[in-house]
TIPA-970526 format. One record per residue (C-alpha): residue in one letter; x, y, z. Coordinates in steps of 0.1 Angstrom, whole numbers, plus 5000, padded with zeros to 4 digits. Example, Ala and Ser with C-alpha at 12.3 -4.5 7.8 and 13.67 -1.06 7.14 Angstrom:
BEGIN
A512349555078S513749895071
This chain:
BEGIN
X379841102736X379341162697X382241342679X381941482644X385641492627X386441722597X387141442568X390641472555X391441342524X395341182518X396141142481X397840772480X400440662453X397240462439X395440782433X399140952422X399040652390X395440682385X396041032376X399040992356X397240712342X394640902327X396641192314X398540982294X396440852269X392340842263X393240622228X393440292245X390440022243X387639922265X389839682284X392239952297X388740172305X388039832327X390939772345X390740222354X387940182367X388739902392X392140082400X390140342410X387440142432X390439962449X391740302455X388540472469X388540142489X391840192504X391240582512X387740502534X390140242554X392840482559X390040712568X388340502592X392140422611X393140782613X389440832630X390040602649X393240652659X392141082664X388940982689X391640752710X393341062716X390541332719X389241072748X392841012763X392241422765X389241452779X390141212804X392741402814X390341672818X388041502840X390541372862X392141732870X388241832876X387841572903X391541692914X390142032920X386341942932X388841702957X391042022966X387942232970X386641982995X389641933014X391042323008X395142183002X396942002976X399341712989X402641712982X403241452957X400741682932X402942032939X406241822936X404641652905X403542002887X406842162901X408741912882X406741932848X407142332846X410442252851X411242002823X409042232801X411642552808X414942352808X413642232774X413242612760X416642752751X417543002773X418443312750X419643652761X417543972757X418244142721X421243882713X419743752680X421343922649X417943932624X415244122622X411744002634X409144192614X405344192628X402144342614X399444532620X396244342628X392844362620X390344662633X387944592661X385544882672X388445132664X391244932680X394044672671X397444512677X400844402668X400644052652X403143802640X400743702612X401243832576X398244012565X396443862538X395744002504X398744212500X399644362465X403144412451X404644762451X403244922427X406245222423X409344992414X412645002391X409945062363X408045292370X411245502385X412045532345X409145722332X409046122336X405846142356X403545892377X400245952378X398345832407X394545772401X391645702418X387745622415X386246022402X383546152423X383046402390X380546252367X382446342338X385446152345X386045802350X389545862369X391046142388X394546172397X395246132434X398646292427X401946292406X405146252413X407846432388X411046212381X412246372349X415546552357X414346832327X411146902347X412946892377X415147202363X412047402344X409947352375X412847522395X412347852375X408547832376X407947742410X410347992423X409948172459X406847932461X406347792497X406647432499X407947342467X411847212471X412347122428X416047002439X414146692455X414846352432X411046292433X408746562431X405246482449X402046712440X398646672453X395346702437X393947002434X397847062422X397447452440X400947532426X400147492389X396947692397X398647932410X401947952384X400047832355X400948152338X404248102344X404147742331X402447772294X405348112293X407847872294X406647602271X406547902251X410747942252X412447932215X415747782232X414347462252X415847142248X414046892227X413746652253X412246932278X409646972253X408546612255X407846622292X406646922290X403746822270X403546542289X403446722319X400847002304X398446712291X398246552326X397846872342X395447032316X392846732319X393246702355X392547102363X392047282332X388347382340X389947492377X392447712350X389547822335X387247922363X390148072379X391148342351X387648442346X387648502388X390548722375X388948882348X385348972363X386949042401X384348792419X385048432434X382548232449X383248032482X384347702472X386947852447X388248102475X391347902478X392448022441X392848432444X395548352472X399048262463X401548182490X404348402494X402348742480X400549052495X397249082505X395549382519X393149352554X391749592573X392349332601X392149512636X393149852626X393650092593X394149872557X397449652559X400349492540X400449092551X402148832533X400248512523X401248162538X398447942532X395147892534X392647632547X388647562549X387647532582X384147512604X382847572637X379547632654X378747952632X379447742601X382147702573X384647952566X388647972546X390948062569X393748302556X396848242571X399448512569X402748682579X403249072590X406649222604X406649322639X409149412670X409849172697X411549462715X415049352705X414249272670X412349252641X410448922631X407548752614X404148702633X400948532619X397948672617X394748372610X391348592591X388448422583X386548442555X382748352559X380748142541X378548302513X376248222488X376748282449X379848502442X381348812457X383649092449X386749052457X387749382473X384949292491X386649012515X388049052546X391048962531X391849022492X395448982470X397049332467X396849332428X393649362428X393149672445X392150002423X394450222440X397850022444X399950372440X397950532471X398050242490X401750112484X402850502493X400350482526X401550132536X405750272531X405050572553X403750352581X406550102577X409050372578X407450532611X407550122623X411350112618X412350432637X410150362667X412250072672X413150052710X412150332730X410850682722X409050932735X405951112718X402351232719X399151062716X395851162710X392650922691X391750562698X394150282713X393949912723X393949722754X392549422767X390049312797X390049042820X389148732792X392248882765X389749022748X390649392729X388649652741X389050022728X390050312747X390650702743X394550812752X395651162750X398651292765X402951142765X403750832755X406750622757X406650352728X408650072745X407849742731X410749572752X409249682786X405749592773X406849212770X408449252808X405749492830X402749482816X399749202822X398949152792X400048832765X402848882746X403448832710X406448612702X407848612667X409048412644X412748452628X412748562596X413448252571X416148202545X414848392517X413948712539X417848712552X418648712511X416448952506X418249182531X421449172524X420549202486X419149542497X421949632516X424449532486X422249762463X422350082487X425950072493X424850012534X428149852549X427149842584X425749552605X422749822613X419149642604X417749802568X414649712558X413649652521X410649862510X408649522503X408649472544X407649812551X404849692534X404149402555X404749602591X401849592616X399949912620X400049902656X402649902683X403249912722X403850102751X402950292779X400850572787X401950802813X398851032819X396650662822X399050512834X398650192812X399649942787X398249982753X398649922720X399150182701X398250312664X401050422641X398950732625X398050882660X401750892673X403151222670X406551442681X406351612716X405351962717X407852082738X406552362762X410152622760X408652882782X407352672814X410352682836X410753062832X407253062842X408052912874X407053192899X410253102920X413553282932X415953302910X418753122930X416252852942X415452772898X419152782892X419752532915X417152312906X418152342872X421952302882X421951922896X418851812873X421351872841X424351782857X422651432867X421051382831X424251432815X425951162833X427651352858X426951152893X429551172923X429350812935X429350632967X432250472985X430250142974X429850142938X426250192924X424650382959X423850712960X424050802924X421050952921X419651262929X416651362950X414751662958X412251672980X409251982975X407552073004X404752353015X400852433010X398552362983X398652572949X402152692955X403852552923X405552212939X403951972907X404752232885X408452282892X408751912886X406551922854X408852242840X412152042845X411251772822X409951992798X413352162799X415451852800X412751772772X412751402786X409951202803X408151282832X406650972854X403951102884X403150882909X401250842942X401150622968X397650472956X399850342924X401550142943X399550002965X399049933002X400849573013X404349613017X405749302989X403449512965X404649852975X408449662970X407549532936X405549812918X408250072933X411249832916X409449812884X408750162883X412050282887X413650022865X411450202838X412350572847X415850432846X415650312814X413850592796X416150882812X412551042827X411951252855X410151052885X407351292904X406051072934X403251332945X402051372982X404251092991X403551133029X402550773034X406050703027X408350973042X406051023076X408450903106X408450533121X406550473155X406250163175X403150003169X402450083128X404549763116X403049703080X403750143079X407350083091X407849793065X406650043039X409150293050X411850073051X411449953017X411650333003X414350443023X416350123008X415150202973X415750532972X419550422984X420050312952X418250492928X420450642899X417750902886X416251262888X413351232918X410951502932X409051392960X406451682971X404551713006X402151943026X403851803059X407151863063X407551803098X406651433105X409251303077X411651033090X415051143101X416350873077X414551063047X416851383059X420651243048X418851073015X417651403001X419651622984X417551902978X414952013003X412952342991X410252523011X407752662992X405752953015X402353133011X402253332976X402753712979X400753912963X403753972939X403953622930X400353642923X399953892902X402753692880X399953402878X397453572870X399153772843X400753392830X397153262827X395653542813X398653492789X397853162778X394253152778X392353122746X389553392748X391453732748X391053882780X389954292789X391854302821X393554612831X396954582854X394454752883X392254492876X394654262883X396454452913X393354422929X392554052923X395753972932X395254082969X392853792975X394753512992X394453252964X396852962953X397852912919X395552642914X392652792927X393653092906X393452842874X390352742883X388553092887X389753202850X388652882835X385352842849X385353202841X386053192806X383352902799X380653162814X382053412785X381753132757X378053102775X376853462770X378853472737X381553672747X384853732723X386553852753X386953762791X385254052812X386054112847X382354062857X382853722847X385453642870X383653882898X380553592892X382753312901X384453462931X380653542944X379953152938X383053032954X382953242984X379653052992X381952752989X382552603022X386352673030X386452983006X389653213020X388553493043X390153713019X387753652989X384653703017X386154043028X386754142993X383254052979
């Protein structure tokens, strides 16, 4: 076997003289030249014999090794052959691994009081480990006692800019005098903490941008100290050749009111307004930062910033993200989705449009009832916002929203250090000693021009806008409209203020049987909705309809839905209408069990309900006998008379918006036809439409003589209207 061995060279005591030798002196004659130059074949002579030994001496062991190796081999072929080991080998290999671990020191886990440093290795396709080599090529520090004595450290790099053969990579401020100027010009900016020992700023330095105005003012200051002034400039020449063309390109964006793309970044400064008409009307948000960005539609800057908004127990900050779009050449700036509010021509008008909203933001706070009419907000299946037409009451409850609705809710933010300052500053200057929440004018500005609630004609969650919410119209004449006895509207009127006032007779067990109900029952058209309808409006507090197709069919729905709903009504002091609620009151039998769970669960509910209810019904005799001892008013409602009939007809006549040429005969005589008040609606309405067909200014009787001729062709029509036509 032929072994090549690396040649390793020994340097001998010989060689050590020959060397010191022949630095000494070069003056000497040819003899000493001689006698060298055989030193130094002697030594060259000894080396290749000490070679040769240690050669020898090196193969002598490689073959002791690979003899080794060879006999283990035949030791396994031998074992394959056989298939066992004999003992003497597993005692024999038993007792070298256990002269080889009595030999290591035996040392307890984490006992050993240094430190053991390791290093990262080197980078395979994207991967590495821990190593216990130190890495080769490793520089000193370059930041050290000296450096930590200059004012500013400048860190540069290779440029990319063909104009420049460096760029800074960042600085770092340790001047104590910079540190205390930088405080007063950096003020209220986000991210910049000057009471730091070592101020860091990347490239492209967006502060100094940003404040740069703010920095050559203060250069500018008759009083600074001299020392100041020295970093200053020093600070000002590092600054002015690192982005003074950015300076430049940035003042003429000012001056001219375009930006282009790539220079977006530079119009927004953190911690100011800017305006977006960002789902809904033009709004107040306050900048936080910005950031380019791309996805599969391309590049874009996203604009990340703060409004004020209601978690339904208090006020916060919520973040809004806008993209801007990528675009060729320059643009105006009012132009953008998102602009800075100084650069708006009509800062007056706006300021005074975005205060009014914030101001109507603040008092709807909590829960309030009001009108609605124009376009709201809700959302479909995916979360995405889809628009829809409300008209009709409202309740703005932004609490409730976050616990009944479907949809996501927005959690806030607290508001930060400088926003709690803020706010009691204000409260200092207006003499406000309370603990009541004030808001400053400047967050007025920033409130969102939506909020939440619930629609009680739809029946759903929305969000609403600001400038559509209005104050109730209160209708003051609708309960004296009420075609009803006299004693029957006293008493309904009677327990309905009695109970909103607070005034319940309670149970022997606290918390049942506070509420009150009162249960409407007799034929269509009678006025059983409407009594309910003109309570509220008298009470001037919510009213809540309901039927049993709102709250569903299975019986753990019916439970949940009904609990929700009345945990609602509860809260906003309302009125609760559950209309043609036979489903519910219609008496147990034997073999409906999902009917009789349904049951059940009202007659518990309605145990411990603490509010105003009217439940209505065309059949009164199949309720439950439990239902009887849980009402407390029960009031029949018969046929109309002809009396009460004439009353309608005069009421709508009354409130209808085409003037009407109706004599009281007239109306004698239609009020002998057996009709119910709603059909008696119906009739005059479809009536006054045919008058605003022929161009009528006033409602004819012939007009309401050609409905009745259509309707008594109407299958069902009363046998009255036939006999009169």
């Amino acid at each position: 076997m032929v072994r090549c061995w690396p040649r390793r060279s020994k340097k001998s005591a010989a060689e050590k003289s020959a060397k010191s030798g022949s630095a000494t002196s070069l003056t000497s004659g040819s003899t000493a030249a001689d006698k060298s130059k055989t030193e130094q074949a002697e030594v060259k002579k000894e080396e290749k014999k000490e070679e040769k030994t240690e050669e020898k001496k090196e193969d002598k062991k490689e073959d002791k090794k690979e003899d080794k190796k060879e006999d283990k081999k035949k030791d396994k072929k031998e074992e394959d052959k056989t298939g066992e080991k004999t003992e003497e080998k597993k005692d024999e290999e038993k007792s070298d691994e256990d002269k080889e671990e009595e030999e290591k020191p035996k040392v307890q886990v984490g006992s050993i009081s240094q430190r053991k440093d390791i290093y990262k290795g080197p980078v395979e396709d994207g991967e590495w480990t821990w190593v216990d080599k130190y890495p080769d090529g490793v520089e000193e520090a370059a930041e050290n006692e000296e450096t930590a004595t200059y004012a500013v450290v400048v860190r540069n790099m290779k440029s990319q800019d063909s104009r420049k053969k460096l760029e800074a990579h960042s600085i770092v401020v340790q001047s104590p005098w910079l540190r205390d100027a930088l405080s007063e010009i950096m003020a209220d900016y986000p991210g910049v903490a000057c009471e730091l020992s070592r101020l860091e700023f990347e490239a492209p330095f967006k502060p100094f941008v940003h404040r740069w105005a703010e920095f050559t003012k203060y250069m500018e200051k008759p009083d600074l100290e001299e020392k100041t002034k020295e970093h200053m400039k020093i600070l000002y020449d590092i600054l002015n050749y690192e982005i003074g063309d950015n300076i430049k390109t940035f003042q003429d964006y000012v001056k001219n009111g375009v930006v282009c793309f790539k220079d977006l970044w530079m119009i927004f400064q953190p911690g100011t307004i800017v305006l977006s008409a960002y789902l809904g009307p033009m709004s107040g948000f306050e900048m936080v930062e910005t950031e380019y960005m791309a996805n599969n539609c391309g590049k874009f800057l996203q604009v990340r910033c703060d409004c004020v908004d209601f978690g339904g127990k208090e006020f916060g900050r919520y973040q809004e993200a806008i993209n801007i779009p990528e675009f060729l050449g320059t643009k105006k700036i009012t132009g953008l989705k998102v602009y800075p509010f100084h650069f708006h021509e009509k800062k007056e008008e706006i300021t005074a449009q975005l205060l009014k909203r914030g101001t109507i933001f603040e008092k709807l706070a909590g829960h309030h009832y009001r009108e609605y009419s124009g376009r709201a907000i809700t959302w479909n299946r995916e979360g995405n916002e889809v628009d829809i037409q409300i008209t009709g009451r409202i309740v703005v409850d932004i609490e409730s929203f976050n616990r009944f609705s479907p949809w996501r809710v927005r959690y806030l933010n607290d508001f930060n250090a400088t926003d709690i300052e803020r706010f009691n500053k204000h409260k200092v200057e207006s003499g406000i000693e309370s603990e009541e929440f004030v808001m400053p004018d400047y967050y007025k500005m920033l409130c969102r021009s939506r909020t939440r609630g619930y629609s009680l004609k739809y029946k759903k969650w929305v969000d609403f806008f600001l400038e559509q919410i209005t104050d109730v119209r209160w209708n003051t004449t609708a309960f004296d409209r009420l075609v009803l006895p006299a004693d029957q509207k006293e008493l309904i009127l009677s327990f309905t203020e009695a109970q909103l006032a607070g005034d319940s007779f309670d149970d022997i067990i606290a918390g049942k049987g506070k509420g009150i109900i009162c249960l409407l029952s007799g034929p269509p058209g009678v006025g059983k909705t409407l009594t309910a309808e003109a309570v509220a409006e008298n009470l001037r507090v919510p009213l809540h309809m309901l039927s049993s197709g709102d709250l569903g069919s299975d019986p753990w729905e019916v439970e949940r839905e009904l609990n929700s709903i009345l945990e609602l009504v509860s809260r906003w002091n309302a009125v609760l209408l559950l209309d043609e609620c036979d489903v519910f009151l219609e008496a147990r039998s034997n073999h409906e069990i999902e009917r009789n769970k349904i049951v059940t669960i009202f007659l518990r509910t309605l145990e411990y309900y603490e509010g105003i209810m009217f439940l209505t019904t065309n059949r009164c005799g199949e309720i439950d006998a439990a239902f009887q001892s849980r009402i407390h008013v029960s009031i029949e409602y018969p046929d109309l008379t002809v009396a009460a009939r004439k009353i309608i007809w005069k009421n709508f006549l009354r409130n209808s918006t085409i003037k009407s040429n109706l004599t009281d005969k007239d109306i004698s005589e239609l009020s002998e036809l057996k009709l119910n008040g709603r059909q008696i609606k119906n009739v005059l309405k479809t009536a006054s439409l045919l008058a605003r067909r022929r161009k009528s200014d006033t409602l004819e009787r012939q007009f309401i003589e050609t409905v009745l001729i259509i309707e008594k062709k109407r299958p069902g029509a009363p046998q009255q209207m036939m006999h009169y036509m």
